[in-house]
C-alpha positions in Angstrom: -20.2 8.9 14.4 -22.8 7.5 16.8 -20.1 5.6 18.4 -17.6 8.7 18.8 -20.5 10.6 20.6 -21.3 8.5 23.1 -17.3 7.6 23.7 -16.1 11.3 23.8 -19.5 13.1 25.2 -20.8 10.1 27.5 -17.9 7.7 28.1 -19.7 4.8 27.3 -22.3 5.5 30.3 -26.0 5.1 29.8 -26.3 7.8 33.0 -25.7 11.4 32.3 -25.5 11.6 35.9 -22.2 9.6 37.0 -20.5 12.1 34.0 -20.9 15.6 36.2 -17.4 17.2 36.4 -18.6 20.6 36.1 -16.9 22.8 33.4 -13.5 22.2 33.3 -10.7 23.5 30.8 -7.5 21.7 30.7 -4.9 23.7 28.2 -1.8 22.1 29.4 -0.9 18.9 27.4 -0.9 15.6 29.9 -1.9 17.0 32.8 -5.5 15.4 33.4 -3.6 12.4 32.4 -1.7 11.7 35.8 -2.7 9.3 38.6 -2.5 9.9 42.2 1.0 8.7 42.3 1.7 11.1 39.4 2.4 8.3 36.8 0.7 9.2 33.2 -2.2 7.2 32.4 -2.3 6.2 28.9 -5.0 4.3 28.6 -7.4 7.5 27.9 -5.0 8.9 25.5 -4.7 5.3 23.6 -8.2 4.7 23.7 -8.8 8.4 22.2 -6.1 7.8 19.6 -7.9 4.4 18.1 -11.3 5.9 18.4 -10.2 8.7 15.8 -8.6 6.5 13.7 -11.6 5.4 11.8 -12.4 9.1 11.8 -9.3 9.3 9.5 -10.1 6.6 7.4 -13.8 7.7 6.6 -12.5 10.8 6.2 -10.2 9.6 3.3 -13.3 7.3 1.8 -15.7 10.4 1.7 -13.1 13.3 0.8 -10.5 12.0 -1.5 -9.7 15.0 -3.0 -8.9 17.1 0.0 -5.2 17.7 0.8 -4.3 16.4 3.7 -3.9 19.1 5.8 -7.6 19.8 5.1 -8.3 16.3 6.1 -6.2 16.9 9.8 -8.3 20.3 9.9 -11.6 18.4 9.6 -10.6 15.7 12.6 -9.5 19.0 14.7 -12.6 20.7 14.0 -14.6 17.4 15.0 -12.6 17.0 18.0 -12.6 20.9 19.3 -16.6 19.9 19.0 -16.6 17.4 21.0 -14.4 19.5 23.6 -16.7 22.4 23.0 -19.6 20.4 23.8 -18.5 18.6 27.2 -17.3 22.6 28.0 -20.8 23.5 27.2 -22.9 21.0 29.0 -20.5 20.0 31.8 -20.3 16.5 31.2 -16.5 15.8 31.0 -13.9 17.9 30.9 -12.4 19.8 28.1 -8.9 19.0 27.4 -5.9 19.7 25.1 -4.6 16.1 25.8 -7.9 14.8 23.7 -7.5 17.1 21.3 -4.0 16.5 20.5 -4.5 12.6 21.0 -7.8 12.7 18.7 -6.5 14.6 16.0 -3.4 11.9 15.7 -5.5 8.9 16.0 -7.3 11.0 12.7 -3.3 11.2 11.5 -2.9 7.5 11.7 -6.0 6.8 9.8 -5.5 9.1 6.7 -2.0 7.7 6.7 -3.3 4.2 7.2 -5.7 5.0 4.4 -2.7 6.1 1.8 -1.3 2.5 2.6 -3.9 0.7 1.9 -4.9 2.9 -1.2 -1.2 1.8 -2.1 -2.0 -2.1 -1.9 -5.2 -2.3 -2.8 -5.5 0.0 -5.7 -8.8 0.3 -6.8 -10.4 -1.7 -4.2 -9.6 -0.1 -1.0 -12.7 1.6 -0.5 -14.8 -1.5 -0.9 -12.6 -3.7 1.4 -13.0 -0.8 3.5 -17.4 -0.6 3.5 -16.8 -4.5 4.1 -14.8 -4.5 7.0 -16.7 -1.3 8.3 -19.9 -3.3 8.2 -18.7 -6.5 10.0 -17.0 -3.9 12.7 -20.1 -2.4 13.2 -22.2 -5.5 13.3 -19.6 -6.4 16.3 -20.0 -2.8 17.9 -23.9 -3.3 17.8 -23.8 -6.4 19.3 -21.6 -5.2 22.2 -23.6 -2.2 22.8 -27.0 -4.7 23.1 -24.4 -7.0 25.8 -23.7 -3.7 27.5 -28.0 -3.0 27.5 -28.9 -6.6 28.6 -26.1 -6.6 31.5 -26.6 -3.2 32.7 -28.5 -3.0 36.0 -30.5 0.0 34.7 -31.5 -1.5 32.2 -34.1 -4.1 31.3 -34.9 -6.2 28.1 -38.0 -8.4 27.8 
């Protein structure tokens, strides 16, 4: 979750400062997504998409029981917080091109889930705290890289 904060609210910056857009609300799907040659950039939206796929997944692991349109409702509710938030303190913009993008990456997961659930049987939530744990050794590590090669920052 810590992760997802600092990706959707902070973009991976360690400044608050470099994120002032103001408060900006984009409703039109794709439109903050085009370049200055008007090509989309999908980069933001696939990055959004496998950010909120774990989302999906935990989601799954915590909340079996729900239905699965209560499990889509929970990753829209997280994301229109997120989008609520940056709205709220200015730093990004709101868009509906996140929240679609989030809330499919959150799709891909709970179906990504039911397959594995399908193959695994029984053990799919224990391969799943595994593999969590070595991904997030790996994410720790590359947030202390980021840290020690940041020009802001010092580590003695």
């Amino acid at each position: 979750m810590l992760a997802l904060v600092w990706l959707i609210l902070f973009k991976l910056q360690f400044s608050i400062a470099v994120m002032d857009e103001g408060r900006v609300v984009n409703l039109i799907p794709l439109l903050g997504s085009f370049d200055d040659n008007g090509v989309i950039r999908f980069s933001e939206i696939r990055v959004n998409i496998l950010a909120f796929i774990p989302l999906g997944i935990y989601i799954c692991m915590l909340k079996s029981k729900w239905s699965f349109a209560k499990k889509v409702l929970a990753t829209v509710v997280l994301t229109l917080a997120f989008e609520i938030t940056q709205f709220i303190f200015a730093i990004g913009r709101a868009d509906i091109t996140d929240v679609l993008s989030n809330t499919l990456g959150g799709i891909i997961g709970i179906g990504s889930y039911a397959l594995l659930s399908k193959v695994l049987k029984g053990k799919t939530n224990k391969v799943l705290n595994v593999l969590a744990a070595v991904l997030t050794a790996l994410a720790i590590l590359f947030v202390v890289f980021l840290l020690v090669n940041h020009r802001w920052v010092r580590i003695k």
